[in-house]
VMD Tcl script that draws the C-alpha trace (Angstrom):
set ca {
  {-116.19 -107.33 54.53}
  {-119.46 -105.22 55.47}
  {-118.88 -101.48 54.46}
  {-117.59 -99.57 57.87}
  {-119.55 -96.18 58.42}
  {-117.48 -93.57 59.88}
  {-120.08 -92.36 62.50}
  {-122.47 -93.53 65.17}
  {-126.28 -92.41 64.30}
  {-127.88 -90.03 66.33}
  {-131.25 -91.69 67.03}
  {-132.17 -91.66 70.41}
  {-134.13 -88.97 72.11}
  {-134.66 -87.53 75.25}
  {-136.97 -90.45 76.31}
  {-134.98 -93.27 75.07}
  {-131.97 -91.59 76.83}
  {-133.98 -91.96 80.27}
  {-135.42 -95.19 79.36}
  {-131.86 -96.62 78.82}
  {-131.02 -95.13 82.80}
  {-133.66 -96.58 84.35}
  {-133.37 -99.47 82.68}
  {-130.23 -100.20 83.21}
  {-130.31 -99.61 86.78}
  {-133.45 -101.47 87.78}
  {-132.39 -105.21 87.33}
  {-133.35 -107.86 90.15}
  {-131.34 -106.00 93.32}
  {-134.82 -104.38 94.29}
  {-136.27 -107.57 94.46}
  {-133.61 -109.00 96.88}
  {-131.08 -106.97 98.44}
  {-133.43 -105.36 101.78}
  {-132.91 -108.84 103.02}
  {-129.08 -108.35 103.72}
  {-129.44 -104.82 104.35}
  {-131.76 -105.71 107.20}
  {-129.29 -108.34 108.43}
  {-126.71 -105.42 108.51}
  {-128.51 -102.85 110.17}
  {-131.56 -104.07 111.57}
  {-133.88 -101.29 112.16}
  {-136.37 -99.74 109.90}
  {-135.07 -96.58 110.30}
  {-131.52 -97.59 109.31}
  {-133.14 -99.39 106.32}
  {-134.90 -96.20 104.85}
  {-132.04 -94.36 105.43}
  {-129.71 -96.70 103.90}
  {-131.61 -96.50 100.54}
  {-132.05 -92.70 100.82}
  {-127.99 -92.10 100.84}
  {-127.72 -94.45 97.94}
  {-130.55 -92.27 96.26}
  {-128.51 -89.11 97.09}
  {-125.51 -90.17 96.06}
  {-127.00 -91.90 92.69}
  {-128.63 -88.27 91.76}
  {-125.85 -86.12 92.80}
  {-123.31 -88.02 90.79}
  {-125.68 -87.81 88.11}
  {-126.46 -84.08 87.60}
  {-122.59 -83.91 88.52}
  {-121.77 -86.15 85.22}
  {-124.14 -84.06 83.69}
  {-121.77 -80.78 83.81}
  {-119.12 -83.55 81.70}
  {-121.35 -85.29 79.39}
  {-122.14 -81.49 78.27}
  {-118.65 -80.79 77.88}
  {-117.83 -84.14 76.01}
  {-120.49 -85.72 74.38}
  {-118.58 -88.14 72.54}
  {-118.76 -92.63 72.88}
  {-117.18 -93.66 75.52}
  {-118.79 -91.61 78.66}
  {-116.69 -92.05 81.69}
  {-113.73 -93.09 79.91}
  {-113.66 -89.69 77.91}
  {-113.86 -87.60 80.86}
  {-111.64 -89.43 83.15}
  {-109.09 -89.39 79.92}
  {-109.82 -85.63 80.05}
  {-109.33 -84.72 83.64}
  {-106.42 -87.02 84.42}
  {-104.65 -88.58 81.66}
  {-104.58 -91.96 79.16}
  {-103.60 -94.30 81.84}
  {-106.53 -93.44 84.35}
  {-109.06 -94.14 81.82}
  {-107.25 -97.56 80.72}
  {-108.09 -98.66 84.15}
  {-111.22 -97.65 84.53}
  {-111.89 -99.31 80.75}
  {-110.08 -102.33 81.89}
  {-111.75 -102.78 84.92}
  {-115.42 -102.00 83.25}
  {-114.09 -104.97 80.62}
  {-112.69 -106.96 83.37}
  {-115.50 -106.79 86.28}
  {-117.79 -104.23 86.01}
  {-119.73 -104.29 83.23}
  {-119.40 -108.03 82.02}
  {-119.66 -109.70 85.41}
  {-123.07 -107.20 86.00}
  {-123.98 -109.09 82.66}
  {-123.55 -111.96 83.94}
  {-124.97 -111.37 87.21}
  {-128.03 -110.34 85.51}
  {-128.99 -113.14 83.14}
  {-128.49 -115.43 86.03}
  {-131.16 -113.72 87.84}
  {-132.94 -114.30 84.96}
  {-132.66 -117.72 84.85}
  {-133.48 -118.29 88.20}
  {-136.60 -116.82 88.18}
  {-137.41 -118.39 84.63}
  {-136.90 -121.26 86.62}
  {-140.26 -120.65 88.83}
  {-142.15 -121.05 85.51}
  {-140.12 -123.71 83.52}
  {-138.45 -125.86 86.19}
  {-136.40 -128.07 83.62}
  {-134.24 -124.17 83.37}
  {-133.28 -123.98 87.29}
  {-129.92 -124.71 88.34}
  {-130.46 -128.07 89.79}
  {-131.15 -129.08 86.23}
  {-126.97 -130.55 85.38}
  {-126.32 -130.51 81.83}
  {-122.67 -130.87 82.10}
  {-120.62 -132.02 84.61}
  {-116.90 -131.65 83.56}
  {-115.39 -132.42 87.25}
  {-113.54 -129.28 87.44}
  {-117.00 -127.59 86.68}
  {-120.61 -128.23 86.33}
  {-122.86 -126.69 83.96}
  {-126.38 -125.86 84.47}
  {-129.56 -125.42 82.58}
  {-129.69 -121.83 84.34}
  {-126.39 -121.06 83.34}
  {-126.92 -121.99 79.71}
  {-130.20 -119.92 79.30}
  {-128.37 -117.06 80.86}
  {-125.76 -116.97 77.73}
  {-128.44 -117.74 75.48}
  {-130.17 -114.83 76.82}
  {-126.90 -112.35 76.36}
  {-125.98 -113.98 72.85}
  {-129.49 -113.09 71.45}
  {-129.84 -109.30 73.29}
  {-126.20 -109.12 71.60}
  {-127.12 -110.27 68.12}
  {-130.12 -108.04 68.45}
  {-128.30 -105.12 69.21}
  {-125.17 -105.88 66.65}
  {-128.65 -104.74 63.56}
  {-128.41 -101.46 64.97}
  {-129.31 -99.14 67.51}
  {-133.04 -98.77 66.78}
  {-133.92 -102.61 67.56}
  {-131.97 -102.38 70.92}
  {-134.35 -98.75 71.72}
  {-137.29 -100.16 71.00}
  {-136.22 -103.62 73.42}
  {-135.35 -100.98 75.63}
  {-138.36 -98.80 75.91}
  {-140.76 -101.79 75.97}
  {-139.21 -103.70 78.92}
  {-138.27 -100.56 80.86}
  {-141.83 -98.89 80.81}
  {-142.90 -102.91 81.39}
  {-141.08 -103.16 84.69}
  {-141.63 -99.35 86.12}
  {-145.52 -100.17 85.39}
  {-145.28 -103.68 87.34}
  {-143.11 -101.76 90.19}
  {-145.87 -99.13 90.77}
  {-148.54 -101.27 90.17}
  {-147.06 -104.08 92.76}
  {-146.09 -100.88 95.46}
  {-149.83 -99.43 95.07}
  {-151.34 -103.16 95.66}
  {-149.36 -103.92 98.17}
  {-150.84 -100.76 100.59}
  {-154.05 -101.43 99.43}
  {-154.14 -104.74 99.55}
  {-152.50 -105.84 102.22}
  {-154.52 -106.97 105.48}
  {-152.07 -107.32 108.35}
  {-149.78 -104.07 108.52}
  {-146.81 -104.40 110.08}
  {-146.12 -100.70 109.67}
  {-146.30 -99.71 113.47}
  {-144.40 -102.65 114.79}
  {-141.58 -102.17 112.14}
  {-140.95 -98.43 112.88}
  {-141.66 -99.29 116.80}
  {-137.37 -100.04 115.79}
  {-136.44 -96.59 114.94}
  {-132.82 -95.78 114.24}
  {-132.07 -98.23 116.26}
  {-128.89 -100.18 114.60}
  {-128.81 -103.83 115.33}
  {-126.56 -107.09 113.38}
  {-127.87 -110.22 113.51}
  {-125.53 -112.79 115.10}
  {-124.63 -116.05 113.66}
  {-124.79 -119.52 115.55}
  {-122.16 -122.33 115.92}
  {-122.23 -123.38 112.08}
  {-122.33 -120.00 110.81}
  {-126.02 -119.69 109.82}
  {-128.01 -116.65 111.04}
  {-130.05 -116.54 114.25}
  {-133.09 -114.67 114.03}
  {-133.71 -114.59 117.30}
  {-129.86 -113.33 118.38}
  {-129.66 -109.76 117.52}
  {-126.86 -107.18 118.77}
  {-127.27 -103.35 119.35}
  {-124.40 -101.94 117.16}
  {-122.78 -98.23 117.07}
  {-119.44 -95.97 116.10}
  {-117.27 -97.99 113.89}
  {-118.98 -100.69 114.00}
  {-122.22 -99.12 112.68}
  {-120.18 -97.79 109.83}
  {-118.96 -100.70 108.66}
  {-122.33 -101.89 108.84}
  {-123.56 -99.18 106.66}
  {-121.37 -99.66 104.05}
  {-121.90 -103.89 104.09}
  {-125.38 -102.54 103.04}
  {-124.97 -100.26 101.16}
  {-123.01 -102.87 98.75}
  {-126.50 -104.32 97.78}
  {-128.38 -100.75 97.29}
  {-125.55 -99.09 95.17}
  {-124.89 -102.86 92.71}
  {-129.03 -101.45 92.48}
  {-128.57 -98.44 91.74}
  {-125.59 -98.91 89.36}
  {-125.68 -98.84 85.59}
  {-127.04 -95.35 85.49}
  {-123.83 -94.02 83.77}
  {-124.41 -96.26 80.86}
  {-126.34 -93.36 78.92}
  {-123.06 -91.43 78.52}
  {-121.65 -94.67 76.74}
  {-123.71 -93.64 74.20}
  {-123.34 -89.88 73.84}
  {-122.45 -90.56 69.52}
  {-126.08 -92.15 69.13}
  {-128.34 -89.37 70.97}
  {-129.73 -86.21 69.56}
  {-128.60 -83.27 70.86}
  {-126.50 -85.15 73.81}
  {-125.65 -81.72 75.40}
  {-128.70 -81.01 76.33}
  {-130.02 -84.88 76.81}
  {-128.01 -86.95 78.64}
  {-127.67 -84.24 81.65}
  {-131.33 -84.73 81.84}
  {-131.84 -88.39 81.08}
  {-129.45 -88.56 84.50}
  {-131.06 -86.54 86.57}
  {-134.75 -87.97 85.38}
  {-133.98 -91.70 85.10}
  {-132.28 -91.34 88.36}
  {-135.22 -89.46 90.18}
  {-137.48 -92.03 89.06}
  {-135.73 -94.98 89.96}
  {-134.03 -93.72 93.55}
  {-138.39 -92.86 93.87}
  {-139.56 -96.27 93.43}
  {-136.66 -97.81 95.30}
  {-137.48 -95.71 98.37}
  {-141.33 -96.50 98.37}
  {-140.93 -100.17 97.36}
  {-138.82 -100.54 100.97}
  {-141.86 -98.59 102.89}
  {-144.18 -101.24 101.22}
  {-141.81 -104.01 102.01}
  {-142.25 -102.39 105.55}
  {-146.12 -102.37 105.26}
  {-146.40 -106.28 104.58}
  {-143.87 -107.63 106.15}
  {-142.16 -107.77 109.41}
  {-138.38 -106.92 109.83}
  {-137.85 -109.54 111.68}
  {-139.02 -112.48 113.21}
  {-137.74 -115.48 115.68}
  {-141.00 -116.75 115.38}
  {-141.71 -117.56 111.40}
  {-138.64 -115.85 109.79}
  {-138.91 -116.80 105.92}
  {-142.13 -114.86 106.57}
  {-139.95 -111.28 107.26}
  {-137.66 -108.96 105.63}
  {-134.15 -109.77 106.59}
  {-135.23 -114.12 106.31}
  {-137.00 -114.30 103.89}
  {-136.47 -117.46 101.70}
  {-132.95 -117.21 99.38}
  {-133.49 -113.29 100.25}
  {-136.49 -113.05 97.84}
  {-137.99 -110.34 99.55}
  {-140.72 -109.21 96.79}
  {-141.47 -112.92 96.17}
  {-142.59 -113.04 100.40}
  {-144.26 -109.66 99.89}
  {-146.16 -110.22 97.04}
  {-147.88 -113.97 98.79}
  {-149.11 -111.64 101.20}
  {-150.28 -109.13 98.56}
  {-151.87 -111.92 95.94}
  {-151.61 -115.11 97.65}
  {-149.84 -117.95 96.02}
  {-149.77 -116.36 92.34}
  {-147.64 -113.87 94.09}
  {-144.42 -116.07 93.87}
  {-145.48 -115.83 89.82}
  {-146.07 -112.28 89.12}
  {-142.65 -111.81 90.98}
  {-141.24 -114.16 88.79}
  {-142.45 -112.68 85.56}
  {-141.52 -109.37 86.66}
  {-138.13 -110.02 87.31}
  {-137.92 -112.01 83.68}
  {-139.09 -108.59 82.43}
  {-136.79 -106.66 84.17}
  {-133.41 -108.44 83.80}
  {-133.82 -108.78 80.12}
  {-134.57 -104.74 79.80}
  {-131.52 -104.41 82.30}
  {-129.42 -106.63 80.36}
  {-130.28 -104.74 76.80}
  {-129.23 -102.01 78.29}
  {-125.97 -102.77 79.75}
  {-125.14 -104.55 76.59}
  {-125.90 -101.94 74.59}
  {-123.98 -99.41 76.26}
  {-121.36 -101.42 77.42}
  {-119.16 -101.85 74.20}
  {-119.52 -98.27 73.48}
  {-116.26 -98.01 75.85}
  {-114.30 -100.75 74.29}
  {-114.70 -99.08 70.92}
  {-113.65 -96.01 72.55}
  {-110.38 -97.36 74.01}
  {-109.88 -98.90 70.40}
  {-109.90 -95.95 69.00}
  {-107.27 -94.60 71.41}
  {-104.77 -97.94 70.43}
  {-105.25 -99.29 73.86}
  {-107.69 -102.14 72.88}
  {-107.89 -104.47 69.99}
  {-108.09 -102.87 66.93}
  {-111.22 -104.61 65.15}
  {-113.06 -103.57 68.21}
  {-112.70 -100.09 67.12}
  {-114.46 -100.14 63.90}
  {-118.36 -99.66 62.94}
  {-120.42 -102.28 61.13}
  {-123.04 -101.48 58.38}
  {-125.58 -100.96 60.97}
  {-123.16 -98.24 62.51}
  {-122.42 -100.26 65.84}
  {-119.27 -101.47 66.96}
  {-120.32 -105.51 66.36}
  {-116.65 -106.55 67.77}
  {-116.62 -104.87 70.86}
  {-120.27 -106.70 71.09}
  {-119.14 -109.81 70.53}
  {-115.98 -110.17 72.64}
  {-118.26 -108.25 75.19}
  {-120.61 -111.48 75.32}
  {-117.77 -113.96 75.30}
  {-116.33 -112.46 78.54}
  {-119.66 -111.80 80.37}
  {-120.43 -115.88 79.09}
  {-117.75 -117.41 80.51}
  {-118.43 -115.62 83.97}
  {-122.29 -117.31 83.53}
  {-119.83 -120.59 83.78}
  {-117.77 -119.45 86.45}
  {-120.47 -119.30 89.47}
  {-118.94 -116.77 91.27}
  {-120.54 -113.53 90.02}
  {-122.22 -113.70 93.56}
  {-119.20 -112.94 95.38}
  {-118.25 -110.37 92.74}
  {-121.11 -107.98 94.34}
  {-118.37 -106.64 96.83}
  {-115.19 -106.35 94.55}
  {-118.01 -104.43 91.62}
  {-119.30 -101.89 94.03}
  {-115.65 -100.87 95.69}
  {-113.99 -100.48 92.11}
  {-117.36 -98.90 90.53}
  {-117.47 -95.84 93.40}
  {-113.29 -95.46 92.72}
  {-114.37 -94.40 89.81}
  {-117.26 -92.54 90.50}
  {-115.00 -90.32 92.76}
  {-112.19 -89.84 90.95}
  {-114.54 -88.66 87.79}
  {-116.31 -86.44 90.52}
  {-112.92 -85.12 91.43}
  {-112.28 -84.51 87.77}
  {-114.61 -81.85 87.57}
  {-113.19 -79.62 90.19}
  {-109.84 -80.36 87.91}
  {-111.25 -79.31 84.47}
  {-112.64 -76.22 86.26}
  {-109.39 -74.92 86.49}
  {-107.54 -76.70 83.51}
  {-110.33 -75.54 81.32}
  {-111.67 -72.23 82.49}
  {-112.88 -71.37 79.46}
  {-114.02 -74.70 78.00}
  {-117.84 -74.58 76.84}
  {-120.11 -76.00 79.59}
  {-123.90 -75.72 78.40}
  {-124.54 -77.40 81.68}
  {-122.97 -77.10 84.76}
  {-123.34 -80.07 87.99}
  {-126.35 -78.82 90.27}
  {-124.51 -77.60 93.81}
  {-120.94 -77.00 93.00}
  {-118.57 -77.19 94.80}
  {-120.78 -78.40 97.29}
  {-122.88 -81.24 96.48}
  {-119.93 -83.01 94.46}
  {-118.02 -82.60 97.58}
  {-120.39 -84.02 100.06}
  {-120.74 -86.81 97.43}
  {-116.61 -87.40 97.18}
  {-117.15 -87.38 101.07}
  {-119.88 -90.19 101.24}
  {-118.13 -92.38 98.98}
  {-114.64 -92.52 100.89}
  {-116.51 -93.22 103.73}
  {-118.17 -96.11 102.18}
  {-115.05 -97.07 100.53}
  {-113.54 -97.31 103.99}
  {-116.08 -98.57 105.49}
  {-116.15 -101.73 103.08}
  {-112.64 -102.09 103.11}
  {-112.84 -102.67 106.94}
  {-115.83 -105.04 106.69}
  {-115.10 -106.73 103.85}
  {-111.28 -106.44 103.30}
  {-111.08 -109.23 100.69}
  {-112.99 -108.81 98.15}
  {-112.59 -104.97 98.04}
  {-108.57 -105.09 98.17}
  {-109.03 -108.30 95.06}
  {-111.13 -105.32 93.43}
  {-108.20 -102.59 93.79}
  {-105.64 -105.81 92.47}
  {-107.83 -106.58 89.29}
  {-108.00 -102.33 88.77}
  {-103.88 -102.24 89.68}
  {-103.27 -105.47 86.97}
  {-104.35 -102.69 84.68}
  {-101.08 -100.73 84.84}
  {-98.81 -103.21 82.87}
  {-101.62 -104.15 80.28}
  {-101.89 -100.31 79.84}
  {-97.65 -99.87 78.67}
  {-98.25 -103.14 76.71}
  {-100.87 -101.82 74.64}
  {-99.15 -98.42 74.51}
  {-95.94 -100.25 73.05}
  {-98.06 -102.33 70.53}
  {-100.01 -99.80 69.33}
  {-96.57 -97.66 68.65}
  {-95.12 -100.90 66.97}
  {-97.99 -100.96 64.59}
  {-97.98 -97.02 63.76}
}
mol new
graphics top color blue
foreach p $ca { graphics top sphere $p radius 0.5 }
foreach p [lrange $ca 0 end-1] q [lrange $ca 1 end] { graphics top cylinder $p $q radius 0.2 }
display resetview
C-alpha cells in the first residue's frame, strides 16, 4: 500500500483558484443554449435579460459563499457549510445528490460535448460511428472517447494537484482568449448586422408554437405574459444557470489553496465577474450576426439554428466555412478544461463525507500524491456509465432544480450561522447582507416554481433522487456505528 499523507497540500494560489471557477463554469452551454432560450422567450430583450439574472444570481451567491468559505475553509465546500448550518443529514443529501446527478452526470454531459465536436474534425469519433450494439443498448465511438477523455483527466489528476493546475490554467486562459477573441471578430467582422432588426423585438415575450408532429414552427410565434411568461423564464433559464454552474467547485478544494480565507471569497467573486461578462457580450454578438428568428432561412438564426449550435452559425458568418472548425476546436478546448475542473474538485466532497462515516471508507483516505485517488476513481466509474446511458440530455432539467435547492438552502444557512454563531470568526462577510442574499433566495424560488410548473417531471424526479437520500443517509449512519 502507497504511504497515506495526513493532509491536502496547499498549492494553489489566488489565480489558480479563479482559473479553476471559470473553468469550471465555461463548458459548451455558451455555445448552445441561446437557441432554446430564444424558443422560450423570443425577444431580444427577454434574451439579454435572461442571461443578466443568471449573472446576478451566479455573483451574488458567490460573494454570499464567500462570507462561508471564510468561516470554513476546509475540503468539502458546500457540504461543510450546509453540515454547519443545518445538520449531518442535509449535507448527506446534498453529497448524495452531487454523487448521484450533479456532479457526475455534468461529467458526463461534458465529455459528450466533447466528443461531438471532436467529431467535426475526426468523423470516425461521432456518434453515428456504432461500436457496440448490445440490443438493450448501443455504444458509440462518441461515447467511448468521452470516458476515455474522463479516465485520462482522472489518472492525471490522481499524480497530484499540481498536474491538474497546470491542465487547468492552460485550457481555461485557452478558451477565455478564443471567447474574446471570437466576440471582438464577430463585431468587427461581421458584414450584415442584424442588430436593429433584433432589438426592433424589445421586451416583447413570445413562444414559438409547435406543428402537428411536434417540431417547431418558425414562422408560428405566440405573444406570452403573467404566468405564462414565468414559466417561460425559468424553461430558459435551465440552459443559462447548467452554464453558469460549477462555480462552487473552488470551495471543494479549500485544503489545497493558500491562504483559502482570503482566496476563495475572491476567486468567486472574480471568476464569476469574468465569466457572467463574457456570457452577456457573447449573446449581444450572437445578436449582431445573427437574426432571432427567421421563417424564411431558420438554421441561419438564433433560436434554429442547426442541433442549436448557435456559435457554430455565428462564427460561418464571422469566418466563413472554417468557422464550423474554430468552433469546434474551441469547444474541444473548453470541455476538457471544464471537465479537469469538475473532476478535480468533484471528489473533494466524497472524501469529505468519508471522513464523516457516511461514504465508503477507502474514499476517505489520501494517496502519496496527497489526493483522495478513491473518491477519483469511483467518481469516473459513475460519471462513465452515464456516457453509456444517453440520457444526460434530459438530465439538464432534474441538475438545475436540485443544484439551486441547494444553492438556497446554503444561502439560507448564512442568515442561520449569523445567529447560531455570533461570535464565530468571519474575515469576510457576503457583499449586501441581508439584502442581496435575500433577493437571491427570492429569485431562485421563483425559478424553482417556475420550472416545476413548466417542467413538472423532471424537476419532481430531481426532488425523488435528492429524497432517496434519506434512507441511504440512516444506512450509512448505522454502518458506520457497527464498524466503530
Amino acid at each position: 500500500m502507497s504511504e497515506q499523507k495526513e493532509h491536502f497540500k496547499p498549492t494553489l494560489g489566488l489565480f489558480d483558484a479563479t482559473m479553476i471557477v471559470a473553468g469550471g463554469m465555461i463548458g459548451s452551454g455558451i455555445f448552445i443554449v441561446s437557441a432554446d432560450i430564444t424558443r422560450n422567450v423570443g425577444s431580444a430583450g427577454w434574451l439579454v435579460l435572461v442571461w443578466l439574472i443568471t449573472g446576478f444570481m451566479t455573483i451574488t451567491a458567490a460573494v454570499s459563499y464567500g462570507e462561508l468559505s471564510a468561516m470554513f475553509p476546509k475540503a468539502g465546500g458546500q457540504y461543510v457549510y450546509l453540515k454547519e448550518a443545518y445538520n449531518k443529514l442535509i449535507a448527506f443529501l446534498f453529497g448524495w445528490s452531487f454523487f448521484s446527478v450533479i456532479q457526475t452526470a455534468t461529467i458526463a454531459a461534458v465529455g459528450v460535448a466533447f466528443s461531438k465536436f471532436t467529431a467535426y474534425l475526426i468523423p470516425s469519433v461521432g456518434e453515428s460511428n456504432i461500436i457496440a450494439d448490445l440490443g438493450f443498448i448501443k455504444i458509440s465511438a462518441a461515447q467511448l472517447l468521452a470516458i476515455a477523455m474522463i479516465v485520462l483527466l482522472t489518472w492525471s489528476n490522481t499524480r497530484g494537484v499540481k498536474g491538474g493546475k497546470i491542465i487547468q490554467t492552460t485550457f481555461t486562459m485557452t478558451k477565455l482568449i478564443s471567447l474574446f477573441g471570437l466576440i471582438i471578430f464577430g463585431f468587427l467582422l461581421t458584414k450584415q448586422s442584424f442588430w436593429t432588426e433584433n432589438w426592433s423585438t424589445g421586451f416583447n415575450a413570445m413562444q414559438v408554437a409547435k406543428d402537428a408532429a411536434g417540431a417547431f414552427d418558425p414562422g408560428n410565434w405566440s405573444p406570452i405574459s403573467g404566468g405564462v411568461l414565468i414559466g417561460a423564464v425559468a424553461a430558459a433559464m435551465v440552459g443559462s444557470i447548467f452554464s453558469s454552474d460549477s462555480w462552487n467547485n473552488v470551495t471543494f478544494i479549500a485544503g489545497e489553496i493558500k491562504n483559502p480565507k482570503r482566496n476563495i471569497g475572491l476567486s468567486l467573486f472574480f471568476g464569476t465577474s469574468i465569466v457572467t461578462i463574457i456570457y452577456i457580450t457573447a449573446n449581444l454578438m450572437y445578436l449582431h450576426v445573427l437574426p432571432l428568428h427567421s421563417a424564411a432561412n431558420p438554421t441561419q438564426s438564433i433560436a434554429f439554428a442547426e442541433n442549436d449550435r448557435v456559435a457554430v452559425t455565428a462564427a460561418n458568418v464571422i469566418f466563413g466555412n472554417a468557422g464550423t472548425y474554430v468552433i469546434a476546436i474551441m469547444i474541444m478546448i473548453s470541455t476538457f478544461g471544464c471537465n479537469n475542473g469538475l473532476i478535480l474538485a468533484g471528489a473533494r466532497v466524497y472524501y469529505t463525507m468519508a471522513k464523516d462515516g457516511l461514504f465508503f471508507k477507502k474514499v476517505g483516505e489520501l494517496n502519496k500524491n496527497a489526493v483522495p485517488e478513491y473518491a477519483l476513481w469511483i467518481q469516473c466509474a459513475v460519471a462513465s456509465l452515464l456516457c453509456l446511458s444517453g440520457k444526460y440530455g434530459d438530465l439538464l432539467t432534474m441538475v438545475s432544480f436540485i443544484v439551486v435547492i441547494f444553492y438556497i438552502l446554503t444561502i439560507i444557512g448564512i442568515f442561520i450561522l449569523r445567529k447560531k454563531m455570533p461570535d464565530a470568526e468571519r474575515p469576510y462577510k457576503a457583499f449586501g447582507y441581508p439584502v442581496l442574499p435575500a433577493v437571491y433566495i427570492i429569485l431562485a424560488l421563483l425559478f424553482c416554481c417556475g420550472l416545476v410548473w413548466a417542467s413538472p417531471t423532471y424537476s419532481l424526479w430531481g426532488l425523488g433522487i435528492t429524497l432517496l437520500g434519506i434512507p441511504l443517509y440512516y444506512i450509512a449512519v448505522g454502518s458506520s456505528k457497527k464498524e466503530d
